[in-house]
PDBQT receptor file of N, H, CA, C and O in Angstrom, charges set to zero:
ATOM      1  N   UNK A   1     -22.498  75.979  93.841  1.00  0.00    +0.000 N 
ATOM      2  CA  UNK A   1     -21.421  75.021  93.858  1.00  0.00    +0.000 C 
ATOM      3  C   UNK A   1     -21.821  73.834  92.984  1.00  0.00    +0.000 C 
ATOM      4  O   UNK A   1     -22.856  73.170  93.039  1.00  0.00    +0.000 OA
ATOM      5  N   UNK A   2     -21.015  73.741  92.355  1.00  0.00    +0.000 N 
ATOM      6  H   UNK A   2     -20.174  74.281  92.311  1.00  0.00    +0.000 HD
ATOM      7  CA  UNK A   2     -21.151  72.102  91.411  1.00  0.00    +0.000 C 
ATOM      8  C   UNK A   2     -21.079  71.122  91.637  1.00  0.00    +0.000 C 
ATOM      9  O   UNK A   2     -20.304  71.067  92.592  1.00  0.00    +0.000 OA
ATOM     10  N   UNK A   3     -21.516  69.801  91.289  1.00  0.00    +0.000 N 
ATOM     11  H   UNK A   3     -22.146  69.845  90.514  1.00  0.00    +0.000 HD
ATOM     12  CA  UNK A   3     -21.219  68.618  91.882  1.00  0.00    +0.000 C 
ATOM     13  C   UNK A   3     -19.548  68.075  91.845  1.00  0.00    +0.000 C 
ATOM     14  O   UNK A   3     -19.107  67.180  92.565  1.00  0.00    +0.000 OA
ATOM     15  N   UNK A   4     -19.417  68.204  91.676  1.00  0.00    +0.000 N 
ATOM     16  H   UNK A   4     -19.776  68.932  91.091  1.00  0.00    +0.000 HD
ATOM     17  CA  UNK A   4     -17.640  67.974  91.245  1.00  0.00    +0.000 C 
ATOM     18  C   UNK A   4     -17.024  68.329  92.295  1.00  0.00    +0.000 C 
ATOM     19  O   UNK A   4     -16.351  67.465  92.857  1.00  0.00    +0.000 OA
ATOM     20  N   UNK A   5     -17.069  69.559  92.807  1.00  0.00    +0.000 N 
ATOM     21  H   UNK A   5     -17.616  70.260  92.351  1.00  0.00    +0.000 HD
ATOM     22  CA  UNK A   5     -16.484  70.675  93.433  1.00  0.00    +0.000 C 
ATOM     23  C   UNK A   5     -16.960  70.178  94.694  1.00  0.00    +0.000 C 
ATOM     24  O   UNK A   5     -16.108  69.856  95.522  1.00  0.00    +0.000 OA
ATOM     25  N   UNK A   6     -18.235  70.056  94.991  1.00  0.00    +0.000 N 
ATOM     26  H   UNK A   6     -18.927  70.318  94.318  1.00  0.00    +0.000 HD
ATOM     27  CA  UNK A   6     -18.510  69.686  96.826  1.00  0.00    +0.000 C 
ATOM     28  C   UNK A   6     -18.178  68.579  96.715  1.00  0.00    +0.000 C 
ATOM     29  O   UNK A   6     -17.212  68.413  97.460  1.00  0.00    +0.000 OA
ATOM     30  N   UNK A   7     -18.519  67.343  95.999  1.00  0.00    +0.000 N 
ATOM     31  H   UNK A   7     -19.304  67.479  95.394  1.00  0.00    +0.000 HD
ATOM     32  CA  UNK A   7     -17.637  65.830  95.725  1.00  0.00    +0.000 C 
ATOM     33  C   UNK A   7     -16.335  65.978  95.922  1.00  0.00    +0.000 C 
ATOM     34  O   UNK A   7     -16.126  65.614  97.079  1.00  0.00    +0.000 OA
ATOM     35  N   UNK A   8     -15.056  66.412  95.274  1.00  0.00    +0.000 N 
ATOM     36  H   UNK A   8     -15.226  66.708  94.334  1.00  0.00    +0.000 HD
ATOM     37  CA  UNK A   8     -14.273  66.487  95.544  1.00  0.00    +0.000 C 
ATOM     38  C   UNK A   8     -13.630  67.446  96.659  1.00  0.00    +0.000 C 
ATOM     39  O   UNK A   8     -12.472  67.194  96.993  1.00  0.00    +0.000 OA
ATOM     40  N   UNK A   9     -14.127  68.258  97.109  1.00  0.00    +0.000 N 
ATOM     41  H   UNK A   9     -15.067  68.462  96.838  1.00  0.00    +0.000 HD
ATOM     42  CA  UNK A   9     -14.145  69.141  98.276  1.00  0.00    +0.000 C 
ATOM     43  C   UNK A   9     -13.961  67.505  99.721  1.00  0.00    +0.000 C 
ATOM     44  O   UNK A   9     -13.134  67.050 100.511  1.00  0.00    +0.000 OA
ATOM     45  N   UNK A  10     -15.192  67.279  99.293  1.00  0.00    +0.000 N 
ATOM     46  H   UNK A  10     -15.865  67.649  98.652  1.00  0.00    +0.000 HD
ATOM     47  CA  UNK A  10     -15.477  66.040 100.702  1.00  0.00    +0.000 C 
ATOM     48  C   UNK A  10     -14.589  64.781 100.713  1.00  0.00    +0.000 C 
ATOM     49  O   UNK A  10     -14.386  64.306 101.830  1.00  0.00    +0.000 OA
ATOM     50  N   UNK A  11     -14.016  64.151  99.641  1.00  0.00    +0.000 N 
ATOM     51  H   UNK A  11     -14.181  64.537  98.734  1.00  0.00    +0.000 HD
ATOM     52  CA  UNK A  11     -13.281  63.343  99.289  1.00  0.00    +0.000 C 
ATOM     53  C   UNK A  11     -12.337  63.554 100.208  1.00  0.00    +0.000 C 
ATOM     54  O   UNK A  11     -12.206  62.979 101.289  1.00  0.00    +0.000 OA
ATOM     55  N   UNK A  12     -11.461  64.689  99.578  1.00  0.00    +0.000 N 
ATOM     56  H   UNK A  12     -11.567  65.156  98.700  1.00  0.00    +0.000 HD
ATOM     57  CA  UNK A  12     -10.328  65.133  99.987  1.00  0.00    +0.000 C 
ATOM     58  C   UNK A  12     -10.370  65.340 101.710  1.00  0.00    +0.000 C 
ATOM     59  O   UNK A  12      -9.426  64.846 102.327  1.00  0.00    +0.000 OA
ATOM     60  N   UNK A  13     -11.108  65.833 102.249  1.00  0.00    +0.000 N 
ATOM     61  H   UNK A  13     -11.875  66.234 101.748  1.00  0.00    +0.000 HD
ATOM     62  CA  UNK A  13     -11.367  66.272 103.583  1.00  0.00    +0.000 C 
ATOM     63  C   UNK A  13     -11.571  64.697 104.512  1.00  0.00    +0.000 C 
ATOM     64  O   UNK A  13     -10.906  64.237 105.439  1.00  0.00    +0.000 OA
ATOM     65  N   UNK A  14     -12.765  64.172 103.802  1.00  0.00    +0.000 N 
ATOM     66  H   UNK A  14     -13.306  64.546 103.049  1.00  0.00    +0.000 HD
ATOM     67  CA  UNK A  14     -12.771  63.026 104.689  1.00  0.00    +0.000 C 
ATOM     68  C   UNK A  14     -11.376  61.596 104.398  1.00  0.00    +0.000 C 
ATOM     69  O   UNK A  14     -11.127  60.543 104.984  1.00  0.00    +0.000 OA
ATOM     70  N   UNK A  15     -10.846  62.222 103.349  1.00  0.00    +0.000 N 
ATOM     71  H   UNK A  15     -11.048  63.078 102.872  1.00  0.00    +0.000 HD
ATOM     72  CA  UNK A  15      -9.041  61.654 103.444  1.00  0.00    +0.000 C 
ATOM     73  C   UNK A  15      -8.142  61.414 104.151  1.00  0.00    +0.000 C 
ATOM     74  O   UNK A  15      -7.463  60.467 104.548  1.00  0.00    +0.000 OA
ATOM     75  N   UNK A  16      -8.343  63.316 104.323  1.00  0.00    +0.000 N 
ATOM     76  H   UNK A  16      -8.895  64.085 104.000  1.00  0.00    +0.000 HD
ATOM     77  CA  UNK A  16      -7.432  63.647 105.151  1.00  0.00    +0.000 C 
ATOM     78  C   UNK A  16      -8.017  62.738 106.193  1.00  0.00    +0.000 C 
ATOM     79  O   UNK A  16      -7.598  61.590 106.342  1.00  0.00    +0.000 OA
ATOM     80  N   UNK A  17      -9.087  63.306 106.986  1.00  0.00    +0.000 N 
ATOM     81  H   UNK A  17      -9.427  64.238 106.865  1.00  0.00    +0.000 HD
ATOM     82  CA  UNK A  17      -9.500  63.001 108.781  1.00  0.00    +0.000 C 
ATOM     83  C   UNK A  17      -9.588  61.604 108.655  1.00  0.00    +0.000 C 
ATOM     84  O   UNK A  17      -9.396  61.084 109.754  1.00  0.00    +0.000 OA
ATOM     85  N   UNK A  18      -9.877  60.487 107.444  1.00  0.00    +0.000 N 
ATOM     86  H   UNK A  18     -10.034  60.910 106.552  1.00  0.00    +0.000 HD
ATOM     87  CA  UNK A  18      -9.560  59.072 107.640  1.00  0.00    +0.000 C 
ATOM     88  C   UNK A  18      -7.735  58.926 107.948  1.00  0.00    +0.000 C 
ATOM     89  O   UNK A  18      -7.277  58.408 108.966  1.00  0.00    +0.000 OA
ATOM     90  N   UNK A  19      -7.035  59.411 107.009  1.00  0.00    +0.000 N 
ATOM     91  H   UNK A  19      -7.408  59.832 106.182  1.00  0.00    +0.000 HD
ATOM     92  CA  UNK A  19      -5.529  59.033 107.384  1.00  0.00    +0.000 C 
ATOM     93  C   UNK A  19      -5.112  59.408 108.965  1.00  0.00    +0.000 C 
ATOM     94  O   UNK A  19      -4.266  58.808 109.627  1.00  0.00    +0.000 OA
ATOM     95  N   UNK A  20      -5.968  60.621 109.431  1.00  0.00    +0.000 N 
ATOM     96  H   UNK A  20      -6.656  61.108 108.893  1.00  0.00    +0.000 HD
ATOM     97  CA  UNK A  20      -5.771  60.838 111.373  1.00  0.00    +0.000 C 
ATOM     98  C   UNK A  20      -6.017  60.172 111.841  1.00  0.00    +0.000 C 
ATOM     99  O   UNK A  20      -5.321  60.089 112.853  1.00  0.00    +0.000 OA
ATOM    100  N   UNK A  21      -6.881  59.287 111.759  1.00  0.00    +0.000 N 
ATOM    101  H   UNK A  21      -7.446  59.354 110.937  1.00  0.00    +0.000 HD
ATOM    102  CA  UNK A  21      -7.733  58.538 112.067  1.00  0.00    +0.000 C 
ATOM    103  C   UNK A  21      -6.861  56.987 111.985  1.00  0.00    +0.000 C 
ATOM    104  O   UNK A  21      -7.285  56.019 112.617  1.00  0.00    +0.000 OA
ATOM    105  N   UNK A  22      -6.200  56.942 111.534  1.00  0.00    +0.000 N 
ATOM    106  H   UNK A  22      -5.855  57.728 111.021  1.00  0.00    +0.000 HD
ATOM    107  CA  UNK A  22      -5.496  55.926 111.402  1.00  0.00    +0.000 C 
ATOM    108  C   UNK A  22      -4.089  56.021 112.088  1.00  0.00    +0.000 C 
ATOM    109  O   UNK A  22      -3.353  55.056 112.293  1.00  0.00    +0.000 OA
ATOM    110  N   UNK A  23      -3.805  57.403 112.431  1.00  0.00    +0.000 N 
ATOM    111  H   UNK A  23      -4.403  58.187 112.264  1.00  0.00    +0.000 HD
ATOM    112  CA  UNK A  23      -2.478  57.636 113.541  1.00  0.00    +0.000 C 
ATOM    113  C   UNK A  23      -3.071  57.317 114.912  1.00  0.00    +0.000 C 
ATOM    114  O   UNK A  23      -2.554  57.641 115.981  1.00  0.00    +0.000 OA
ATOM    115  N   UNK A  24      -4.066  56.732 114.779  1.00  0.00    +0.000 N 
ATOM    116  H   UNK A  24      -4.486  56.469 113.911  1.00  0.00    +0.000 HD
ATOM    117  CA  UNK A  24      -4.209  56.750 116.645  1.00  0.00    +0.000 C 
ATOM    118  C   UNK A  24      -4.691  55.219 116.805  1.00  0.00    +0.000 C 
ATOM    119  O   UNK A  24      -5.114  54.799 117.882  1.00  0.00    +0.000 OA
ATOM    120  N   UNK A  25      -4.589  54.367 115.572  1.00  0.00    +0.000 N 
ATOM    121  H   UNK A  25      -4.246  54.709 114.697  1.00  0.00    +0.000 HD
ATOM    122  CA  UNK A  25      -4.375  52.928 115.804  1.00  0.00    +0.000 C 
ATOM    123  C   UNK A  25      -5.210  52.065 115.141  1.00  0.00    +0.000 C 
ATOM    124  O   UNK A  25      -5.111  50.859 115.368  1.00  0.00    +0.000 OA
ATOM    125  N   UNK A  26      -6.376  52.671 114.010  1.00  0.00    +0.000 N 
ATOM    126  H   UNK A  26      -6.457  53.651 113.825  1.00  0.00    +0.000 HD
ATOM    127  CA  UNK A  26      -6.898  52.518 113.253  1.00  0.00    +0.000 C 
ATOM    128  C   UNK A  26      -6.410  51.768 112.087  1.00  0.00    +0.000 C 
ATOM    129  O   UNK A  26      -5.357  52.311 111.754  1.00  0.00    +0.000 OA
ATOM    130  N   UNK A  27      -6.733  50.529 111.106  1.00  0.00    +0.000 N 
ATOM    131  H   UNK A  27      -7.589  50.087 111.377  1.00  0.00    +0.000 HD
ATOM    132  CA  UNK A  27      -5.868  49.925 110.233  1.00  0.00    +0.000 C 
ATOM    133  C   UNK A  27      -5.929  51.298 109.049  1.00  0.00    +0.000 C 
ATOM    134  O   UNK A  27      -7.051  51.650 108.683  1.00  0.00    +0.000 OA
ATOM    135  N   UNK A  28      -4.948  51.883 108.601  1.00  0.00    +0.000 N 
ATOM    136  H   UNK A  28      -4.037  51.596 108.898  1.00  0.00    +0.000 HD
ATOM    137  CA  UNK A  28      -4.693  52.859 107.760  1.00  0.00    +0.000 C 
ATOM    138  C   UNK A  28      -5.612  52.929 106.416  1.00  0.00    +0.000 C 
ATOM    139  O   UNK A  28      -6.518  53.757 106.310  1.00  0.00    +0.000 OA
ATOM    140  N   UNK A  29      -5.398  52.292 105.732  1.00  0.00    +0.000 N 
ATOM    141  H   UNK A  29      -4.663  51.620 105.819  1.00  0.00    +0.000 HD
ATOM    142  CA  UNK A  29      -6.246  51.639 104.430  1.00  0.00    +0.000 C 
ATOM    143  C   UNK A  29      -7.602  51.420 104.995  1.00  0.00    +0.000 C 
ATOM    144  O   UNK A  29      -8.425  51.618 104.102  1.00  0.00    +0.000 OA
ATOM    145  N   UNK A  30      -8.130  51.114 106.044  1.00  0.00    +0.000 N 
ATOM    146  H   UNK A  30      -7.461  50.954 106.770  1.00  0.00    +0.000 HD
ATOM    147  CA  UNK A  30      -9.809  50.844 106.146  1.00  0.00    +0.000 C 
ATOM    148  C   UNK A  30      -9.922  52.552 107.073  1.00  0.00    +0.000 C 
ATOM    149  O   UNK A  30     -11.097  52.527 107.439  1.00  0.00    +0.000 OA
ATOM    150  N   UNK A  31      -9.434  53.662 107.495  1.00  0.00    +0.000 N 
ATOM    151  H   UNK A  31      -8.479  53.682 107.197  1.00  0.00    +0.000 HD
ATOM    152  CA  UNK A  31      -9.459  54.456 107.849  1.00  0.00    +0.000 C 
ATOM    153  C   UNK A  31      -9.520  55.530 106.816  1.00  0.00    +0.000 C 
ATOM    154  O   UNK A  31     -10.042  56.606 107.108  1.00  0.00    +0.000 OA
ATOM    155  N   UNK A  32      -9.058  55.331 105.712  1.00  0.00    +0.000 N 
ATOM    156  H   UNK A  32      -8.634  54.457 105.475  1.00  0.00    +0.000 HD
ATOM    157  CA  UNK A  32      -9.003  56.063 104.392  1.00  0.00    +0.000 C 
ATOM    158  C   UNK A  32      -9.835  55.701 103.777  1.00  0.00    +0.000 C 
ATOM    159  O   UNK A  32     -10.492  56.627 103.300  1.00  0.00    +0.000 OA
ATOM    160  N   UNK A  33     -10.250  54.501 103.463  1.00  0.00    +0.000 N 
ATOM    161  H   UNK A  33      -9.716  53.749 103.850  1.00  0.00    +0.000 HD
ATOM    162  CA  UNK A  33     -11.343  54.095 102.490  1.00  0.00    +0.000 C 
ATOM    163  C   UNK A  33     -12.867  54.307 103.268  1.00  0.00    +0.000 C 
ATOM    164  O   UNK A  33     -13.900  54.191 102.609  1.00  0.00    +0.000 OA
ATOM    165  N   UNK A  34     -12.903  54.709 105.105  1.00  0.00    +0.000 N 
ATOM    166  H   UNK A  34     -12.064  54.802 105.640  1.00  0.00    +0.000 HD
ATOM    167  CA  UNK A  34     -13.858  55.306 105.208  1.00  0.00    +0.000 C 
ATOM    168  C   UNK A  34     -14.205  56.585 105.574  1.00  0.00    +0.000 C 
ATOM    169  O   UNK A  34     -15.388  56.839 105.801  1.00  0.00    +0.000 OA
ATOM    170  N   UNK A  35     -13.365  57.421 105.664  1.00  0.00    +0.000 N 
ATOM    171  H   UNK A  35     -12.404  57.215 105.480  1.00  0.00    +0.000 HD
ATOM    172  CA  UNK A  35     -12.932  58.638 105.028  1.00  0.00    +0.000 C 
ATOM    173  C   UNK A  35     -13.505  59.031 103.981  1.00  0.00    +0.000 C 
ATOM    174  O   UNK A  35     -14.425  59.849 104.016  1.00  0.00    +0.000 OA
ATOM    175  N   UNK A  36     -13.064  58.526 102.932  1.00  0.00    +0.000 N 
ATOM    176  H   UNK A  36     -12.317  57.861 102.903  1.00  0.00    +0.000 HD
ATOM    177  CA  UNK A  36     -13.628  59.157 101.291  1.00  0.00    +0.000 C 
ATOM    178  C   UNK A  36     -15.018  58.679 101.232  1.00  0.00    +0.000 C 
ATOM    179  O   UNK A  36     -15.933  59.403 100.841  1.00  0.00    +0.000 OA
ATOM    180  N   UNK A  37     -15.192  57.379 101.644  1.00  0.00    +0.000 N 
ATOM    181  H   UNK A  37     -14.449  56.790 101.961  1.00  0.00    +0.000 HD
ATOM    182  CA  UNK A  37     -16.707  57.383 101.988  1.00  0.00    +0.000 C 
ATOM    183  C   UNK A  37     -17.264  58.233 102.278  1.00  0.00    +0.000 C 
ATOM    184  O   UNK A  37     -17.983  58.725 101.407  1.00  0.00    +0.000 OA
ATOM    185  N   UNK A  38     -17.241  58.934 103.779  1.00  0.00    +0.000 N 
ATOM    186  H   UNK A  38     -16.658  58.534 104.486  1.00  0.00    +0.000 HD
ATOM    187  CA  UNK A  38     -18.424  59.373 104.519  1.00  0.00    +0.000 C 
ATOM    188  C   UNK A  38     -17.871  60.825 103.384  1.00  0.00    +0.000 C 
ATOM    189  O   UNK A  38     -18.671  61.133 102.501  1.00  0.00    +0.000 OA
ATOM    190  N   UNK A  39     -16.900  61.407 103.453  1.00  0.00    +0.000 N 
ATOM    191  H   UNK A  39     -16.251  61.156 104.170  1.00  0.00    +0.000 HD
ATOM    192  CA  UNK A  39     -16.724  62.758 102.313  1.00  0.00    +0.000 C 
ATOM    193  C   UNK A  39     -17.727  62.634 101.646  1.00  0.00    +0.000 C 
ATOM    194  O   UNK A  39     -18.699  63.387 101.698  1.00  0.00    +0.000 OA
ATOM    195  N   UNK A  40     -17.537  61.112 100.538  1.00  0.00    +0.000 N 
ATOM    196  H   UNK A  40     -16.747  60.500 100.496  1.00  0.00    +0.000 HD
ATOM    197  CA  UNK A  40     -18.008  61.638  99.008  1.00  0.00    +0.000 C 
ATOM    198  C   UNK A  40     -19.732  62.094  99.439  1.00  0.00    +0.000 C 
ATOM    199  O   UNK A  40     -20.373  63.036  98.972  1.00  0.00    +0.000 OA
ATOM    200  N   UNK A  41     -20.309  60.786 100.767  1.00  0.00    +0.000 N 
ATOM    201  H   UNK A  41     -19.789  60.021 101.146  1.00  0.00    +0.000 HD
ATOM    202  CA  UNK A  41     -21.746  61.039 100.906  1.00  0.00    +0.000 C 
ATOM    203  C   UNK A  41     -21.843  62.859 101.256  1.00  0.00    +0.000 C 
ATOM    204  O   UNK A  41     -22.724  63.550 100.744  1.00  0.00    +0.000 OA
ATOM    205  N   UNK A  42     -20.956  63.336 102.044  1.00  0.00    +0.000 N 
ATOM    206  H   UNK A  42     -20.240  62.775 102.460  1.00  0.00    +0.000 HD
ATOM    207  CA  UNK A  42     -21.120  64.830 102.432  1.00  0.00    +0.000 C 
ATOM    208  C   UNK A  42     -21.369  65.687 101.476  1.00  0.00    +0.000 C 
ATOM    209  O   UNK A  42     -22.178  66.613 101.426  1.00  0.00    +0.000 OA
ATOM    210  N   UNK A  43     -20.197  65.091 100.323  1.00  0.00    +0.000 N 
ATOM    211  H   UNK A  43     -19.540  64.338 100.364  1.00  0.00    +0.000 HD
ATOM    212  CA  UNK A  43     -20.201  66.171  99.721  1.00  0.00    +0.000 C 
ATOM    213  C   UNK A  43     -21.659  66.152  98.766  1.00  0.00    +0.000 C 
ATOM    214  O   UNK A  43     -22.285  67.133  98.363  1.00  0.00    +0.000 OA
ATOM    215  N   UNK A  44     -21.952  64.764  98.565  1.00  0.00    +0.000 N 
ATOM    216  H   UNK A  44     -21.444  63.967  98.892  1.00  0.00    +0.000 HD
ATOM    217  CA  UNK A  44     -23.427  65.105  97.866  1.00  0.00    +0.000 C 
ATOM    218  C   UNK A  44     -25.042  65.468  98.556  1.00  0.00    +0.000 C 
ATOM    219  O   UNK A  44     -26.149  65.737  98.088  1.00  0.00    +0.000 OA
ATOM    220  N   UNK A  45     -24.435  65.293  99.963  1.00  0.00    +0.000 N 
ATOM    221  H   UNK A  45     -23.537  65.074 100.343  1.00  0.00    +0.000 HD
ATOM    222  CA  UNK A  45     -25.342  65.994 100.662  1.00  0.00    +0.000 C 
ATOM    223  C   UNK A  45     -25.263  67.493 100.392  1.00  0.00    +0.000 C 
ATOM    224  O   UNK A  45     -26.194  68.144  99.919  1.00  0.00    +0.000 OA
ATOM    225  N   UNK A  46     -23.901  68.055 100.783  1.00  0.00    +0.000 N 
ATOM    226  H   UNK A  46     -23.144  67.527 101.167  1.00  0.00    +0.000 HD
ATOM    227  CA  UNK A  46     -24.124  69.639 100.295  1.00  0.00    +0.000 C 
ATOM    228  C   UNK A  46     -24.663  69.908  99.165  1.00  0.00    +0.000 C 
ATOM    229  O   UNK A  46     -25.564  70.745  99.207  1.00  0.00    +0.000 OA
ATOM    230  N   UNK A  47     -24.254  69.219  97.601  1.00  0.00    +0.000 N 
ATOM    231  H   UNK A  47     -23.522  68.539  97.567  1.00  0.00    +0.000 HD
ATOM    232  CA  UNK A  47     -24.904  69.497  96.599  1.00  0.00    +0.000 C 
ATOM    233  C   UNK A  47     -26.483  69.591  96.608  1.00  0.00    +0.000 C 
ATOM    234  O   UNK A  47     -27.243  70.496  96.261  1.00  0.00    +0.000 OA
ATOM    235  N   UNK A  48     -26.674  68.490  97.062  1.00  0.00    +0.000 N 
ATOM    236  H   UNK A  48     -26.057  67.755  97.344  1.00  0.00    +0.000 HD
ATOM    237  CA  UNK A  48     -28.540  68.630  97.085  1.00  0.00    +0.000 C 
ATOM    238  C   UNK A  48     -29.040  69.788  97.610  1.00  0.00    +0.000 C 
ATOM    239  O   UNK A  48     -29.717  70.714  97.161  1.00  0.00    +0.000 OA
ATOM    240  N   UNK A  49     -28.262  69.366  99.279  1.00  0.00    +0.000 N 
ATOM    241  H   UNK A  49     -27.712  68.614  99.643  1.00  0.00    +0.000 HD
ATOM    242  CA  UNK A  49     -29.237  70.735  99.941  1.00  0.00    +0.000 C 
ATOM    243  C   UNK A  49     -29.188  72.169  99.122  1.00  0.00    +0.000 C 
ATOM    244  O   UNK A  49     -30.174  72.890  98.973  1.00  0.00    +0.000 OA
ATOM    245  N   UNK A  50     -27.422  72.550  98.449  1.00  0.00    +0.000 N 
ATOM    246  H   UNK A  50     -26.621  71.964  98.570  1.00  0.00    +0.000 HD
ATOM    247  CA  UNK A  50     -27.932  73.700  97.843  1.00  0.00    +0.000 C 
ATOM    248  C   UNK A  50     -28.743  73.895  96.596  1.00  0.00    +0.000 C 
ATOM    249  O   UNK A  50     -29.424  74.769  96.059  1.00  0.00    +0.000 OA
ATOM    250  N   UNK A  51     -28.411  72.869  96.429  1.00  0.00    +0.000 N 
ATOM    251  H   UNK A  51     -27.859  72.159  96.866  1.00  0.00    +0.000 HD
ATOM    252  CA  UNK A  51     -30.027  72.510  95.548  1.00  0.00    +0.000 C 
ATOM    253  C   UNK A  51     -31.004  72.980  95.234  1.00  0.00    +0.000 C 
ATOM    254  O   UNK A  51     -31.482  73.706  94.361  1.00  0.00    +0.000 OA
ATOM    255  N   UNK A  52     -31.376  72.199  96.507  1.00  0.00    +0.000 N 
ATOM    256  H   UNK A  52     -30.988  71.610  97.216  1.00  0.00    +0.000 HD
ATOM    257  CA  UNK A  52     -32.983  72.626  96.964  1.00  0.00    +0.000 C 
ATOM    258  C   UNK A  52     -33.009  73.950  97.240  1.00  0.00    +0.000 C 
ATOM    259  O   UNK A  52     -33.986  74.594  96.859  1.00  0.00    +0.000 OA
ATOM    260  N   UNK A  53     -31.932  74.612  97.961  1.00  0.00    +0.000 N 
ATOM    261  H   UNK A  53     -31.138  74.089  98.271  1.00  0.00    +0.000 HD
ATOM    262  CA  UNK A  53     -32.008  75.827  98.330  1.00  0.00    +0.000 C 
ATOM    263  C   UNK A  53     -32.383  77.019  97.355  1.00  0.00    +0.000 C 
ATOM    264  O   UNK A  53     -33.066  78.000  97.651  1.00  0.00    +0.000 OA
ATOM    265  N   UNK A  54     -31.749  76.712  96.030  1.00  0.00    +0.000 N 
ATOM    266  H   UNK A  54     -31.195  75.915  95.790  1.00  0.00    +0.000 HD
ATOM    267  CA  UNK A  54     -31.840  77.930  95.399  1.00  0.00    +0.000 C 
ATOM    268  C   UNK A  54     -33.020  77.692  94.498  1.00  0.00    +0.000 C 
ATOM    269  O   UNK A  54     -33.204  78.357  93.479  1.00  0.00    +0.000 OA
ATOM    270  N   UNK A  55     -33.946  76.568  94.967  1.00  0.00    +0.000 N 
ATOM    271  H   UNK A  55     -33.797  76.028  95.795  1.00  0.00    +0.000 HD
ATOM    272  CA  UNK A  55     -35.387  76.541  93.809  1.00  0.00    +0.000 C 
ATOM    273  C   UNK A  55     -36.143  77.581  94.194  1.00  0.00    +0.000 C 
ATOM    274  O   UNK A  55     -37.194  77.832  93.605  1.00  0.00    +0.000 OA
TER     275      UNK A  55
């Protein structure tokens, strides 16, 4: 998997679950902006680990 691809993979995902996250009373905009946060870190966590994996 490429960096791009798990980056934007996690973006999108932690988007989504920030905008849910904001239906249950959360300010919308700080529920999304930490959303794509914790994603983008995920998704470059997956990159590394497979990373490392395939040395």
């Amino acid at each position: 998997m490429d960096t791009n691809s798990a980056v934007l993979r996690g973006v999108i995902l932690g988007g989504s679950i920030g905008l849910i996250a904001g239906w249950t009373g959360m300010h919308a905009g700080r529920a999304l902006a930490l959303g794509i946060l914790c994603g983008l870190l995920a998704g470059l966590t997956k990159f590394f680990l497979d990373k490392k994996k395939n040395k």
